[in-house]
Structures are given as structure tokens and as C-alpha cells.
C-alpha angles and dihedrals in degrees: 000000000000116000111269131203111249100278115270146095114301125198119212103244099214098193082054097043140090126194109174145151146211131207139157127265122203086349086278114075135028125253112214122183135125151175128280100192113074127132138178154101151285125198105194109197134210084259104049094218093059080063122131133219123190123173136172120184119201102229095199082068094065109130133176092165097252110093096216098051088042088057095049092047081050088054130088087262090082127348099013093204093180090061097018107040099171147031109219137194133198131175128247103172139008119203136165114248126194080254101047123282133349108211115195118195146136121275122205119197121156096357090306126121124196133154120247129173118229119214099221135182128189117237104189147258139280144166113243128220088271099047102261116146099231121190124185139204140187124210139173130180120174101221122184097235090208093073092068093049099261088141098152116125139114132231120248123230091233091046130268128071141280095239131040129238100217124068135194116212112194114186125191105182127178115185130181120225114250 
């Protein structure tokens, strides 16, 4: 079985964790931003598969690093933050992969709610300078955007789009045991 953290409740340490994204733009480069406020939990059980994940991203801290395109992501043509203020996660279902873990839940982004599978890995454990018992953790789905009704795009004069369908989520999460 895939290394697991010693059993307990984590808390996502935000300073320490990275939840970020890729897609293409114009069908040539890749677009990379990302949020800085997430928060949550893992409870990590005795048997690794009983094991919870809860997550809530803050959607007002999306950031790619261009204003404007941080305002229209921002809009109601894709993430709509005044009605719909956070992404959220929760776990289903906790296996181990050839690679790890495979770690099935619901994902909620503009009021819609869909299930996706996560690739994750865990990366170790460590004590920090303070004493906190800290764990970590990568993960990476692919999701169609367009499944949870993020339609927006515009047609380019040559053919193809302006944004991408496919995603690509990347997560680095450090967490400190409770």
C-alpha cells in the first residue's frame, strides 16, 4: 500500500500551499494562474482509504497574473465570485493507485457540482521549527470546463477558440496536524 501521513486531522496550511491551473490559449500557449486563499481540512484515518478531504477556495483570490483577464474570469462569464464566492471539494472515495492514491470527490465551481478523481501523491512528513507536525501532498485532475458551465470563449478568425476546454488543476498542499 501507498505511504500515508501518521492518522489525524490536517489543517491546509494556505501560506505553504499551492492550488493552481493550466489551459490553452488560442490552441498554441499555455495559460498558468491560480488562488491563494484556500483552507480545509484532512482527516487522515487508521485505514488510509476511510480518509476525508474537505477543501474551500476562496474565488476573489484567482490570479494569472494579468488583471483583466483576472477581472473577466472573476465575471459571470465564467466563475461568477459575487453569487458564487468559493470552489469547494469534498471527498467521496480514497484508493490506493500504482502511482499513489486516487482520491474521488465532488467539485463545486460556479454552483455547479460535478465528481472528478485526483491523481495524489504523498510527499512526506516533517516537524517544523515550532514543533507542528506538518504532512504534504501533490495532486493533479484534467477536468472539461465546460461541464461545469464555464461556456465562455470566442471564435478565432483562422479557426479554433480563444480558451481552451480542457484544464489542468495542480495542487501542493502542506497541512499541519491539529
Amino acid at each position: 500500500m501507498a505511504e500515508t501521513p501518521t492518522p489525524g486531522t490536517y489543517s491546509i496550511d494556505p501560506t505553504h500551499t499551492e492550488v493552481s491551473f493550466v489551459v490553452r490559449h488560442m490552441g498554441l500557449s499555455k495559460v498558468r494562474g491560480g488562488f491563494t486563499g484556500v483552507s480545509g481540512t484532512i482527516e487522515v484515518a487508521e485505514n488510509p482509504t476511510d480518509s476525508k478531504v474537505d477543501v474551500t477556495i476562496d474565488a476573489a483570490t484567482f490570479d494569472s497574473g494579468a488583471p483583466d483577464r483576472d477581472t473577466h474570469v472573476k465575471s459571470p462569464d465564467f466563475l461568477d465570485v459575487e453569487t458564487h464566492p468559493s470552489l469547494t471539494f469534498a471527498s467521496k472515495n480514497i484508493a490506493a493507485s500504482t502511482n499513489g492514491w486516487s482520491l474521488a470527490g465532488d467539485l463545486s465551481i460556479a454552483g455547479v457540482t460535478k465528481p472528478v478523481v485526483l491523481d495524489m501523491e504523498f510527499t512526506g512528513m516533517g516537524v517544523d521549527p515550532w514543533g507542528g507536525t506538518r504532512a504534504a501532498y501533490s495532486a493533479v485532475t484534467k477536468i472539461n470546463r465546460e461541464d461545469w458551465g464555464l461556456t465562455w470563449n470566442a471564435l478565432l478568425e483562422g479557426g479554433g477558440v480563444l480558451v481552451g476546454k480542457e484544464v489542468t488543476i495542480e495542487l501542493d498542499v502542506q497541512t499541519v496536524k491539529a
